[in-house]
C-alpha angles and dihedrals in degrees: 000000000000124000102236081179109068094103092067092051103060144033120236144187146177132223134195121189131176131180141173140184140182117259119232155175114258095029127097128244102247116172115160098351090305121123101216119192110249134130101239122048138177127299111222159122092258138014070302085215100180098202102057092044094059083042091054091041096056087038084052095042089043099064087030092256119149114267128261100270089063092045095050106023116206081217094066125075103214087064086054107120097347123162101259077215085077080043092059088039094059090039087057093043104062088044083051095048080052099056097256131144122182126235102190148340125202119190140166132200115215104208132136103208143048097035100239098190101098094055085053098098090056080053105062094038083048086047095035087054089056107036101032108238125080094210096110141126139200122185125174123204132164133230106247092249092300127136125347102319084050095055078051083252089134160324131273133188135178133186144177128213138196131197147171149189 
């Protein structure tokens, strides 16, 4: 028999993030925590790691908590160059505090080149150490030459959480 009644069991939310930053010469390449070779990287405050900061930010949105912005400020040194990692950890941690647990993220990352898929699997070890559940997925795609990731100007990512408690 179904449990017509789970709904009531639990609490659950839902989460949408999305980032973007300018590519560059003289930065490194960091997505989920992966350095991947490539001539151009992310400007930013920090590793500028576009797919952990969409994650945080649906983690963050998710439990009602102020973005990411408001939690690491670019304003603020001790947030210059640091492992968006860290970033993800301290995200966790105040859904954790709360009694959250998350069920399941879902991101892409929108970049023409180079072509991120097969690092995938180290980003989401790198993610499931950090936010306790392995359901996640990851896809890449480009953007057909459209816009500024198209013209090779950036890098987006968007994800979706869900979590419960």
């Amino acid at each position: 028999m179904i449990n017509t009644n789970i709904m009531e069991n639990f609490n659950f939310r839902t989460g949408f993030g999305y980032d973007v930053h300018r590519l560059t010469k003289g930065r490194k390449l960091i997505l989920g925590g992966v350095e991947i070779e490539s001539e151009l990287g992310l400007d930013g405050h920090s590793d500028a790691d576009v797919l952990l900061h969409s994650l945080c930010d649906a983690l963050l949105g998710a439990a009602g908590f102020k973005d990411i912005g408001n939690q690491f400020p670019n304003t603020d040194d001790k947030y210059k160059d640091i492992s968006s990692l860290i970033l993800l950890t301290e995200s966790y941690k105040l859904l954790k505090n709360d009694g959250w647990k998350v069920g399941n993220t879902d991101s892409v990352i929108i970049l023409e080149e180079p072509k991120v898929y097969r690092h995938s699997d180290q980003m989401k070890k790198n993610i499931s150490e950090i936010i306790e559940t392995e359901n996640i997925s990851i896809k890449a795609t480009t953007s057909e030459g459209i816009g500024f990731v198209g013209k090779k100007e950036g890098c987006a990512a968007y994800s979706t959480v869900l979590i419960y408690k």
